[in-house]
C-alpha positions in Angstrom: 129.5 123.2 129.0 127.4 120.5 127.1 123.9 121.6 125.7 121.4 119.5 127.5 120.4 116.0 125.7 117.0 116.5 123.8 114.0 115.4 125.2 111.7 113.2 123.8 107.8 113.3 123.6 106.1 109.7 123.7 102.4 108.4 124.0 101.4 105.5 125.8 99.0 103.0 124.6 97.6 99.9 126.8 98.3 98.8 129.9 99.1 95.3 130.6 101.6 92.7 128.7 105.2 93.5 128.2 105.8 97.0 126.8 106.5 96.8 122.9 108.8 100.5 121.7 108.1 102.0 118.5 110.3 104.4 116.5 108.9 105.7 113.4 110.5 106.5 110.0 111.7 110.0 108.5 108.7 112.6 108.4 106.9 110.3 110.8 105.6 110.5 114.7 105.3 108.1 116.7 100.9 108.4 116.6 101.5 106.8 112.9 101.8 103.5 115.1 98.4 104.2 117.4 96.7 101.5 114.9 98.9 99.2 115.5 99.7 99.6 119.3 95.5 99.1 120.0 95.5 95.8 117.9 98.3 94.7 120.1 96.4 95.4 123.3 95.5 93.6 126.0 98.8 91.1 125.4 101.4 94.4 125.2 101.2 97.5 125.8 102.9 99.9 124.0 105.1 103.5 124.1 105.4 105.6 120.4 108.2 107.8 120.7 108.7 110.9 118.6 112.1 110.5 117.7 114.4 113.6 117.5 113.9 116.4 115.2 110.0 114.9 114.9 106.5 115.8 116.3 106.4 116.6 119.7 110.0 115.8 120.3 113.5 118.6 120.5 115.3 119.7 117.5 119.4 118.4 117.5 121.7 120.5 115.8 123.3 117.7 114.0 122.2 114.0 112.8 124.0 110.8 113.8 122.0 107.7 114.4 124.4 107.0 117.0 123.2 110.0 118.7 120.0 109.4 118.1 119.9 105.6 119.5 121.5 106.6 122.8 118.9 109.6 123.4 116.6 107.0 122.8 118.3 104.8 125.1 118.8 107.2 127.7 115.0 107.8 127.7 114.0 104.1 127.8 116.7 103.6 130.7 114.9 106.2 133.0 111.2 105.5 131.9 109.3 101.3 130.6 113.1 100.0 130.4 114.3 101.2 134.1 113.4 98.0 135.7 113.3 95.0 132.9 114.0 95.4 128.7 111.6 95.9 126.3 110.2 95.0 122.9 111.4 97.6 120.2 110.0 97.9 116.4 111.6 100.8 114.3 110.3 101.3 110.5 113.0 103.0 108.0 115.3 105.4 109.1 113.2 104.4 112.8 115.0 101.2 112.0 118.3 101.8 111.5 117.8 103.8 114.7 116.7 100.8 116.5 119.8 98.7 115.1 122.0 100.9 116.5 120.3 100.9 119.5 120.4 97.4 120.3 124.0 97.0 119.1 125.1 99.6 122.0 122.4 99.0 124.6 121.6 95.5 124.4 121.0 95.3 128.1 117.6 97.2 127.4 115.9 95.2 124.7 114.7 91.4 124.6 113.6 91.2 121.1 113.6 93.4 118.3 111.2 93.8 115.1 113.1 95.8 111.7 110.9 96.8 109.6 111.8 97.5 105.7 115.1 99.1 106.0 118.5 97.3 106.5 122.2 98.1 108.1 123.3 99.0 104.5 123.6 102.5 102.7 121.3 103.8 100.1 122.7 104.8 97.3 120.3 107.4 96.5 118.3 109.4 98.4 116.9 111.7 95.7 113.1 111.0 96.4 113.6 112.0 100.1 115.1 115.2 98.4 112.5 115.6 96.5 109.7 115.6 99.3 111.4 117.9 101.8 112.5 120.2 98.8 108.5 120.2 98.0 107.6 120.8 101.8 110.3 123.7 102.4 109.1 125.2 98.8 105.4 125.9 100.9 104.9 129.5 101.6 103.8 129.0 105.3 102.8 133.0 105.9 100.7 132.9 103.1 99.1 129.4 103.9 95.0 129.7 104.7 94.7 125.7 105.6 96.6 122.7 105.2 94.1 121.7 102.3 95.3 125.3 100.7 99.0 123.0 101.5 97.4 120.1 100.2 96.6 121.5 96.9 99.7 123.3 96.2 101.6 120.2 96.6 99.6 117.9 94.2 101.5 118.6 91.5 105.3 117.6 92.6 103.8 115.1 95.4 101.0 113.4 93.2 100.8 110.7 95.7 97.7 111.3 97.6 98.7 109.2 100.9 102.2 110.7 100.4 100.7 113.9 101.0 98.9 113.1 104.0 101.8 111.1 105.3 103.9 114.3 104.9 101.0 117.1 106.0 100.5 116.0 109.4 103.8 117.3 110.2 102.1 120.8 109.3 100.7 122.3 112.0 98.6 126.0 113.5 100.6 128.0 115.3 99.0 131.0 116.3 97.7 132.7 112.9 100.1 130.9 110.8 101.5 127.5 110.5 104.8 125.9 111.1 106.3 122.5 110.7 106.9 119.8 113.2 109.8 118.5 111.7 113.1 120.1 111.5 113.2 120.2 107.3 116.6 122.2 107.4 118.6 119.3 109.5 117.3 116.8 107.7 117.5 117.9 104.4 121.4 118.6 105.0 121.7 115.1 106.5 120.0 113.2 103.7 123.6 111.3 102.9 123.8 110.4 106.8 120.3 109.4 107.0 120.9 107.0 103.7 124.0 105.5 105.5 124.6 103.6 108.5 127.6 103.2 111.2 130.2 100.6 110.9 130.3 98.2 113.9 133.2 95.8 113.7 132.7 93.9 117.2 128.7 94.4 118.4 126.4 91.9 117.6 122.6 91.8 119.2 122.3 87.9 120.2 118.6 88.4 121.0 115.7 87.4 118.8 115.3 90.1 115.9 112.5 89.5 113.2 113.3 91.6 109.9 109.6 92.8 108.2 110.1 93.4 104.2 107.1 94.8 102.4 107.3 92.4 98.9 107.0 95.6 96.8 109.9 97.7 98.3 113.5 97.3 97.8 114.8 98.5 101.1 115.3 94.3 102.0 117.8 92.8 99.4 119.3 89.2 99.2 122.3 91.0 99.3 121.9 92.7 102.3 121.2 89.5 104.2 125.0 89.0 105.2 125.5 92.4 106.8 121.9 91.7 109.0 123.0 88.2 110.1 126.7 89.6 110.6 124.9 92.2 113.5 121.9 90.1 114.3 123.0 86.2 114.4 119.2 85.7 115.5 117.1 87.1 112.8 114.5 85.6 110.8 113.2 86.9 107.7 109.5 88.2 107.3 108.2 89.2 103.9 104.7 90.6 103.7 102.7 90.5 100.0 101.3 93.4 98.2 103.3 95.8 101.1 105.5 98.7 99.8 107.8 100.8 101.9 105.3 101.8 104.5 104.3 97.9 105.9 102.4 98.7 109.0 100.1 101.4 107.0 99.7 99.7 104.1 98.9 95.9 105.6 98.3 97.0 109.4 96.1 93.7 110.2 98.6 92.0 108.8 101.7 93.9 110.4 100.0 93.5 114.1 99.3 89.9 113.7 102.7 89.1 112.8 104.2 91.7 115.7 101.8 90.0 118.4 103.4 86.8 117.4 107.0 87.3 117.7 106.5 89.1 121.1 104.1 86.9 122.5 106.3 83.8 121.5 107.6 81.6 124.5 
């Protein structure tokens, strides 16, 4: 017997246009695009997925972003993509997520938007160790409130938006509180979250913009090859005074230049 494939929870925003996909980054949910998805409407409308292992979504028992993009794919297939493709955006490991799921499901997306990561390894992941190392260090049975959390993790998180990235994660449950993001599994898979899967033959021939925030160095020169090798059709985005996390950092910005590509004849 086969355990079941883990279901997904997504939010809907908008109604009318073409239906723009959204697949968040590590520690994310897919409400950290609700900004973004309103300042598409009315021209798309738009689905944020909580992507395995995050927010409303299952827990896996293993990570592999192969995995992962086909129980995407096998969501999109019997929901918005059942009838025609859609538009999909992934930010950071979301990404590489997104990558993977074009390169083995092409049939379901007509134009794709990468934002800040690439198809490369990392070579370190030691900040992402860091954070969940801080988060699993919280005493959640002894926890009054999440600004009691908030407090206790000012000192290795110093980052106040950092913080607040990672703390709505943190939920009540009953007396207590619990996360909503399997820290275990993805703590243990830090090296496969840093890497990505070798594809020798698959190529995406549809229109793929690649977002780079100009003060993060998840988007190297030297990465360019390996994207154009996978994506013949990609252009090349770079948005000023943007880190890491583009779309909250710049989200005017970030919308603009999404409405654009998926709006373009």
């Amino acid at each position: 017997m086969t355990a079941e494939p883990a279901q997904l929870h997504a939010q809907h925003v908008g109604e009318t246009g073409e239906t723009v996909v959204f697949l968040h980054g590590l520690f994310g949910q897919g409400k950290n695009f609700t900004q973004i998805a309103k300042a598409l409407t009315p021209d798309l409308q738009s689905v944020l997925i909580d992507l395995p292992n995050h927010g409303g979504s299952e827990w896996t028992e293993t990570f592999d972003y192969i995995e992962q993009a086909d129980l995407v794919a096998e969501h999109l297939r019997s929901t918005v993509a059942s009838e025609r493709p859609v538009h999909l955006v992934g930010h950071s490991m979301g990404g590489k997520v997104a990558m993977v799921l074009a390169l083995r499901h092409p049939e379901l997306i007509s134009r794709l938007a990468v934002v800040d990561i690439s198809p490369v390894a990392r070579e370190s992941m030691g900040e992402f160790d860091h954070l969940i190392g801080s988060l699993s260090r919280l005493d959640l049975a002894e926890l009054s409130s999440r600004g009691e959390a908030d407090e206790l993790l000012q000192e290795p998180i110093p980052e106040r938006m950092v913080r607040g990235f990672l703390l709505q994660s943190l939920v009540r449950d009953g007396e207590g509180f619990r996360w909503r993001v399997n820290l275990d599994l993805l703590h243990e898979s830090l090296p496969q979250i840093g890497g990505f899967p070798e594809f020798t033959e698959e190529t995406f021939e549809g229109p793929v913009l690649w977002i780079a925030g100009a003060e993060s160095d998840y988007v190297q020169d030297d990465f360019a090859p390996a994207m154009r090798a996978l994506f013949p059709r990609v252009s090349l985005t770079t948005i000023k005074d943007a880190g890491h996390w583009v779309h909250a950092e710049k989200p005017e910005v970030f919308s603009a230049v999404l409405k654009a590509f998926f709006t373009a004849d």
